[in-house]
C-alpha positions as CSV (number, residue, x, y, z in Angstrom):
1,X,7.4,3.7,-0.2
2,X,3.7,3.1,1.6
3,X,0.8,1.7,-0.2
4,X,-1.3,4.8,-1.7
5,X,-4.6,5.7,-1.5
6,X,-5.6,3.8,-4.5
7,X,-5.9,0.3,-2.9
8,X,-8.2,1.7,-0.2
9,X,-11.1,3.3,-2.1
10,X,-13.9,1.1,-3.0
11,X,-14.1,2.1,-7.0
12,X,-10.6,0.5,-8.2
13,X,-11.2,-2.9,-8.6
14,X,-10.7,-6.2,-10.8
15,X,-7.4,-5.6,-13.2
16,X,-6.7,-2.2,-12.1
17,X,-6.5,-3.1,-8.7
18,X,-3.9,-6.4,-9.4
19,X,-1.8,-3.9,-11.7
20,X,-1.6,-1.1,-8.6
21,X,-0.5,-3.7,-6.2
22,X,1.7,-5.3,-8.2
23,X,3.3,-1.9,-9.6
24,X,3.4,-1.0,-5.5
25,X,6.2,-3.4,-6.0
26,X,8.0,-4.1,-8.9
27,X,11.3,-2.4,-8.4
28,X,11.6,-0.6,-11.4
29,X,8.2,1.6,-10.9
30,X,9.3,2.6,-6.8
31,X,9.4,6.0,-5.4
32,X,12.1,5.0,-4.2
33,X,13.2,3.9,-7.7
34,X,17.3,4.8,-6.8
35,X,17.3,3.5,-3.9
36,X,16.1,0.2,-5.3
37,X,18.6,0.9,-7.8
38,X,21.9,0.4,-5.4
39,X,20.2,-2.0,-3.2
40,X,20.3,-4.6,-6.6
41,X,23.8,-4.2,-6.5
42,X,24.4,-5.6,-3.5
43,X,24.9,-8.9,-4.0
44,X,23.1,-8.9,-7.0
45,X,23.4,-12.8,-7.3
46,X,21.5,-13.2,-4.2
47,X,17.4,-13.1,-4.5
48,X,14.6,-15.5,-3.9
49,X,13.3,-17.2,-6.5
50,X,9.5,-16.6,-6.9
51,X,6.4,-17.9,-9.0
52,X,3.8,-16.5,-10.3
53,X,1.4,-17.2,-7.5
54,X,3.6,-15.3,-5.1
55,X,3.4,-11.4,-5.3
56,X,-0.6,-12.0,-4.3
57,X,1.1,-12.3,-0.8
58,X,3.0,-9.9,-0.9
59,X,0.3,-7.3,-2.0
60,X,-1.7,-8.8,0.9
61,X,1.4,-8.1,3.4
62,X,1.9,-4.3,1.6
63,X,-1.9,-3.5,1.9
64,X,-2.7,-5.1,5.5
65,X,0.7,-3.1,7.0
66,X,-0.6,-0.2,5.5
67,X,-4.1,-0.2,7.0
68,X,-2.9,-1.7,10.6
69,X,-0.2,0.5,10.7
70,X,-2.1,3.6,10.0
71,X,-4.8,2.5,12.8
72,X,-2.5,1.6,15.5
73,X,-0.8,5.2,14.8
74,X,-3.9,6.7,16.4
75,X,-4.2,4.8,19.2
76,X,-2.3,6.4,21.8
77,X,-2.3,3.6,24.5
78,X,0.5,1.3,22.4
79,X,3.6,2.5,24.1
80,X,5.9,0.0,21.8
81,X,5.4,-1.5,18.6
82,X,7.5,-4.2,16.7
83,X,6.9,-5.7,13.2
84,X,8.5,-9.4,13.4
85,X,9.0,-11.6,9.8
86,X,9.9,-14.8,11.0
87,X,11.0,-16.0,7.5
88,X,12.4,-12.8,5.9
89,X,14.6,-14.0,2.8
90,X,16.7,-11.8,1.4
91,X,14.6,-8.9,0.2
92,X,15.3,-9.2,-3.3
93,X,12.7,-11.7,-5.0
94,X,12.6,-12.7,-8.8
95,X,10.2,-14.1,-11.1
96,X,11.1,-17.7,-12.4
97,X,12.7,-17.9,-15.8
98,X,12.5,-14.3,-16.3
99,X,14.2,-11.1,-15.2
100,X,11.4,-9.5,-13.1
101,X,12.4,-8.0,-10.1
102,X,9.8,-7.6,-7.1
103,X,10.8,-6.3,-3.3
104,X,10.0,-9.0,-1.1
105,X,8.6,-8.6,2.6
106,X,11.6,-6.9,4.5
107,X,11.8,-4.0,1.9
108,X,8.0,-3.6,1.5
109,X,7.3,-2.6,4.8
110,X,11.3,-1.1,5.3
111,X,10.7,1.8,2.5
112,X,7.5,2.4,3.8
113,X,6.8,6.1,5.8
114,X,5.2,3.5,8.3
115,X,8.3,1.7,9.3
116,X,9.4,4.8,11.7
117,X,6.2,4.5,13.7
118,X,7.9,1.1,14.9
119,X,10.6,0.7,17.9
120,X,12.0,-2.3,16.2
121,X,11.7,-4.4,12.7
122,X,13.0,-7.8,13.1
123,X,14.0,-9.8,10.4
124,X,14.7,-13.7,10.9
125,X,16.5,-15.8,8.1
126,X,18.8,-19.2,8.9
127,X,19.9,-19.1,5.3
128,X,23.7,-17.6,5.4
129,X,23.7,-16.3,1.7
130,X,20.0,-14.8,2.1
131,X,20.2,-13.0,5.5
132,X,24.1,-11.7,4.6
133,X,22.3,-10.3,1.8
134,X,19.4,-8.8,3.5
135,X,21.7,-7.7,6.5
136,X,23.9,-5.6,4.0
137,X,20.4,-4.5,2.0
138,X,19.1,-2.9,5.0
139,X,21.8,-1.6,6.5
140,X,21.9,1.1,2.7
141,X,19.0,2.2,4.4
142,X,20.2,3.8,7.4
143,X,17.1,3.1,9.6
144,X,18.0,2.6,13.1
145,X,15.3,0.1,14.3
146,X,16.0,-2.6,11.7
147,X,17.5,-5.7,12.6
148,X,18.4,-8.9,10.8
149,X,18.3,-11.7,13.4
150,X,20.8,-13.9,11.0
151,X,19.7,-17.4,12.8
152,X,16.9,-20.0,12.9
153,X,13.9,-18.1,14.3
154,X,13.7,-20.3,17.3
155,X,16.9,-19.7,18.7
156,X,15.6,-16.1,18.9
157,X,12.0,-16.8,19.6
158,X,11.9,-16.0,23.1
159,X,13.4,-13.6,22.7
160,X,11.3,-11.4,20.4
161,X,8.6,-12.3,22.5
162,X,10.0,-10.9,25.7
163,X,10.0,-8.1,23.6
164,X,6.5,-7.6,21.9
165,X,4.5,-9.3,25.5
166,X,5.6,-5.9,26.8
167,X,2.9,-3.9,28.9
168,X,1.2,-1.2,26.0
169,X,2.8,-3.0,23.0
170,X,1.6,-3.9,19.5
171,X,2.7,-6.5,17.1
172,X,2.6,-7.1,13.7
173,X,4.0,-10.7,12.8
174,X,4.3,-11.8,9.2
175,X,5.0,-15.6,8.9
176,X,6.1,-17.1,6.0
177,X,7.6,-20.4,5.9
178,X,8.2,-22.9,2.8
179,X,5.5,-25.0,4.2
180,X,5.3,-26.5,7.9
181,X,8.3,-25.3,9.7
182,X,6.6,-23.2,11.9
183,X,5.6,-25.3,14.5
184,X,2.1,-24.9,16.7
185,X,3.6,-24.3,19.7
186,X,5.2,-21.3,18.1
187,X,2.1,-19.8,17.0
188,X,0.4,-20.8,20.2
189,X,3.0,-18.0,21.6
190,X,2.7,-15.6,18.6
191,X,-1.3,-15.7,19.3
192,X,-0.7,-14.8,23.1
193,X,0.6,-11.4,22.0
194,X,-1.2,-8.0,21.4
195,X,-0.7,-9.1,17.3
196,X,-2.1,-8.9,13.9
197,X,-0.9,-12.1,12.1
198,X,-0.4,-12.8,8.3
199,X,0.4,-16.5,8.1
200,X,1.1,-18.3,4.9
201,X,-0.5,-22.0,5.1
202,X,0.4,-24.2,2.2
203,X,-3.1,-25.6,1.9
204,X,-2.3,-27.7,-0.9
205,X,0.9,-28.9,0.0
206,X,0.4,-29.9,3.8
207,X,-2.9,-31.9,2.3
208,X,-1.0,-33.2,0.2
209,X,1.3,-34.9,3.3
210,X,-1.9,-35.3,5.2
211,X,-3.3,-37.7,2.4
212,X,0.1,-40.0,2.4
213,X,0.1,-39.7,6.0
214,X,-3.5,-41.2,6.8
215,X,-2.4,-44.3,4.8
216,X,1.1,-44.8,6.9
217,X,-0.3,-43.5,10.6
218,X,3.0,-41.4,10.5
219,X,2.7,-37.8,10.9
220,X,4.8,-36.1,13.3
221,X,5.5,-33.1,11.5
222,X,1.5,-32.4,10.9
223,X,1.5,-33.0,14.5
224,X,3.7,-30.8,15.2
225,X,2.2,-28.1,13.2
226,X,-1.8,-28.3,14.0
227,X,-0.6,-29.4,17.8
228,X,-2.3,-32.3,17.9
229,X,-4.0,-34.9,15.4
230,X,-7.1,-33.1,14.2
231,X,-5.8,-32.6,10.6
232,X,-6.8,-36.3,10.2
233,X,-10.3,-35.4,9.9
234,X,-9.4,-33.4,6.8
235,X,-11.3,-34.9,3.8
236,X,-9.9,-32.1,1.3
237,X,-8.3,-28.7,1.4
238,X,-11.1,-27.0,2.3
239,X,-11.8,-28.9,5.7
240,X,-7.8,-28.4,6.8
241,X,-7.6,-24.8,6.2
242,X,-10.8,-24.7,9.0
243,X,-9.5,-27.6,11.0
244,X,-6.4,-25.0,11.6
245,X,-8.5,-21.9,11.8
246,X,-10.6,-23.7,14.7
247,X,-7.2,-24.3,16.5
248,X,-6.2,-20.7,16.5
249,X,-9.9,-19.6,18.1
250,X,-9.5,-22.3,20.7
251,X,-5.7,-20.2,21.3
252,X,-7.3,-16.9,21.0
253,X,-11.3,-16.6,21.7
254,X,-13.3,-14.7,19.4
255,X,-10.3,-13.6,17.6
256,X,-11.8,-12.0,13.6
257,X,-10.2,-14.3,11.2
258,X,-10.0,-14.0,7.5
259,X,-8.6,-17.3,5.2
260,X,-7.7,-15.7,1.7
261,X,-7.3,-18.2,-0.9
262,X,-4.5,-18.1,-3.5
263,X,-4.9,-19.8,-6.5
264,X,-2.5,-21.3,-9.6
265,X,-5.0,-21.9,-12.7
266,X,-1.8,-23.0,-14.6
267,X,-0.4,-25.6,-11.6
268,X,-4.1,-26.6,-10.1
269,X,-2.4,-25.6,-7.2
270,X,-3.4,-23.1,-4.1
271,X,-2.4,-22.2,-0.7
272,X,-4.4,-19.7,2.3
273,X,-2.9,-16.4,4.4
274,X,-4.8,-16.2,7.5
275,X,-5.4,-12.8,8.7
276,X,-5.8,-12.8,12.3
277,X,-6.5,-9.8,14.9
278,X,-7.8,-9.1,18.1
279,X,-12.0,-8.5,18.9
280,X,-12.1,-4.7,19.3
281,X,-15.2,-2.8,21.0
282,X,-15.9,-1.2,17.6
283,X,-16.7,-4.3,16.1
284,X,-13.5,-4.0,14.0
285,X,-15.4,-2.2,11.4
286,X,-11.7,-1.6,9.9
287,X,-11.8,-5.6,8.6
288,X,-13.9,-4.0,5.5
289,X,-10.8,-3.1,3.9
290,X,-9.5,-6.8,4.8
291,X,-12.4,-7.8,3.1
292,X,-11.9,-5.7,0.3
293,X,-8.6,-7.4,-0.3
294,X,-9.5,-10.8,0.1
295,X,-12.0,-10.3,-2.2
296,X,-9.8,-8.5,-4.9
297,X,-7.1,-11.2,-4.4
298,X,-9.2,-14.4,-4.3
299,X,-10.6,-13.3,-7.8
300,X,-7.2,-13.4,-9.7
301,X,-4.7,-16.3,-10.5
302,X,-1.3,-16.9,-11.4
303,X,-2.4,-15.7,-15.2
304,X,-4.3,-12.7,-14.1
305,X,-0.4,-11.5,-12.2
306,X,1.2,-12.2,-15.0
307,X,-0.5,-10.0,-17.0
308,X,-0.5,-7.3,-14.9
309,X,3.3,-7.3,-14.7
310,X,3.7,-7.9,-18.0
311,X,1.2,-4.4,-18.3
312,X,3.4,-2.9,-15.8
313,X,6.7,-3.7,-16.9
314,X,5.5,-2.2,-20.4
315,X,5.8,-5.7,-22.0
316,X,1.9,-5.5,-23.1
317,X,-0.5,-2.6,-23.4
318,X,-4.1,-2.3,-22.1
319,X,-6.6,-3.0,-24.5
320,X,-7.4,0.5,-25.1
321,X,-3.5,2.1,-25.6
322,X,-3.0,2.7,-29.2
C-alpha cells in the first residue's frame, strides 16, 4: 500500500482530500485488503484505542513518507536508509466506542512499495501486549528489514543512532509519544542525524502542565522535555509550540520547519506535528507538498474525520448519491 497520486495534485482538495487520506487507511478499503484481513486476527484483542482527532496524523505520517521517500530514492549519494518509530503501538488502531478499524504507523509505511527502498524499519514499543502484537503482525509480512525493538526506546537509543549517524545515510524518524516522554536530549540526538522528523507535541496538554507548573515552580519533566526552562515564558499555546520550534533551530541551524495544527471542535482541544528537514541547495522547493498538507489538514476537525469515515465506511452518502 503507498499513498497514490491523488494526495499530490493540487486540484483534490477540502472533503475529497480528508476522505482519500482517511480511505488510504481504513482497513477495510486497502489494496492490500487480505492481508489486512489475517493480520486482524492476530491477536485481534490487541489495538490502540484512538479518537477522532487522530487519523489526521496518521495521514500526515502516510503523505510525508510517501513524498520523502520518493525523493531520497533519487538521490544516489544515501548509501543506507532507516525509518525509526520510536513509539510504534501495535499497528492495529480503533476508533473509540465504535468498530472502526484504521492501520496505525508501523503498517502504513510497512505495506507501502516504499518500505523496500529502506535497509532497516525499526519499531520501538515498551508495552508487552502492544509490541508482542506488532512483533507477530509484521513478521505475516515476511519483509526482512523490519524489526520490533520490544523495549523502552532508550535502552535502544544509541543504538539506532550508531546506526542511522552512518557516513551516506538517511533517516526518517517518526515520534509519537502520549505526551512528554521523549525527552530533549533525545531529540537533541535525533536532530544530529541526516533526518526528516514527524514529532507529535501535545500542545494543549503540556500547556496545560506548564500553567499548574508556573504556580508551584516545579517542573522537571517540562525541563526535561524543552531542555531547559524556556517554556515558562509561554503565555498560551501558541507561544510554546514556538518556544520549542526555536529550541530545535538553535540544535539544527536553518533547518525548514513546518508546525501543523490539529484541532478537536467537539473537545476544545488541539495538539502540533512538527515537520522538520534539512536546508537543501534547491531551496527545498519539495516543502510545497508539505504545505499542501498542512494546509488540507489544519482546515478539518475531529467532525470533518468523522464524516469522512463515516462516507467511507458507507455509513453516509455524499450529498449528491441517490
Amino acid at each position: 500500500m503507498t499513498l497514490t497520486y491523488f494526495m499530490l495534485v493540487k486540484r483534490v482538495t477540502g472533503p475529497d482530500w480528508l476522505k482519500k487520506g482517511i480511505g488510504a487507511l481504513e482497513v477495510t478499503n486497502l489494496q492490500s485488503g487480505s492481508e489486512i484481513k489475517e493480520i486482524l486476527n492476530i491477536k485481534p484483542d490487541v489495538y490502540n484505542v484512538f479518537r477522532e482527532w487522530t487519523p489526521l496524523k496518521l495521514i500526515l505520517l502516510n503523505y510525508a513518507f510517501h513524498v520523502c521517500s520518493t525523493i531520497i530514492n533519487k538521490m544516489t549519494f544515501f548509501k543506507h536508509k532507516y525509518y525509526v518509530d520510536l513509539f510504534a503501538g501495535s499497528g492495529i488502531n480503533k476508533m473509540k466506542g465504535k468498530d472502526d478499524f484504521l492501520i496505525g504507523s508501523p503498517l502504513i509505511v510497512s505495506l507501502s512499495s516504499h518500505s523496500a527502498l529502506y535497509d532497516q524499519m525499526c519499531f520501538c514499543e515498551k508495552d508487552p501486549n502492544y509490541s508482542e502484537a506488532l512483533n507477530l503482525r509484521l513478521e505475516f509480512l515476511k519483509k526482512k528489514n523490519l524489526m520490533v525493538q520490544r523495549r523502552e526506546y532508550e535502552t535502544c537509543f544509541d543504538e539506532i543512532l550508531a546506526s542511522v549517524n552512518q557516513r551516506d545515510t538517511y533517516s526518517f524518524f517518526f515520534i509519537d509519544p502520549n505526551c512528554m516522554e521523549f525527552k530533549w536530549e533525545s531529540m537533541k540526538k535525533v536532530l544530529k542525524s541526516r533526518s526528516d522528523i514527524i514529532f507529535n507535541f501535545m500542545s494543549s496538554q503540556i500547556y496545560r502542565d506548564v500553567c499548574l507548573k508556573k504556580e508551584d515552580g516545579k517542573g522537571n519533566e517540562l525541563l526535561e522535555l524543552f531542555g531547559d526552562d524556556s517554556w515558562k515564558q509561554a503565555n498560551n499555546v501558541d507561544e510554546l509550540v514556538e518556544i520549542y520550534k526555536c529550541n530545535i533551530l538553535k540544535e539544527r541551524r536553518d533547518a525548514p520547519i513546518r508546525t501543523i495544527r490539529i484541532h478537536s471542535s467537539r473537545f476544545n482541544f488541539c495538539y502540533h506535528l512538527f515537520f522538520i528537514t534539512n536546508k537543501t541547495k534547491g531551496e527545498n522547493q519539495w516543502l510545497r507538498a508539505i504545505d499542501k498538507a498542512k494546509t488540507e489538514i489544519e482546515s478539518n476537525s475531529d467532525k470533518a474525520v468523522m464524516l469522512a469515515l463515516d462516507i467511507v465506511k458507507h455509513r453516509q452518502k455524499l450529498l449528491f448519491e441517490e
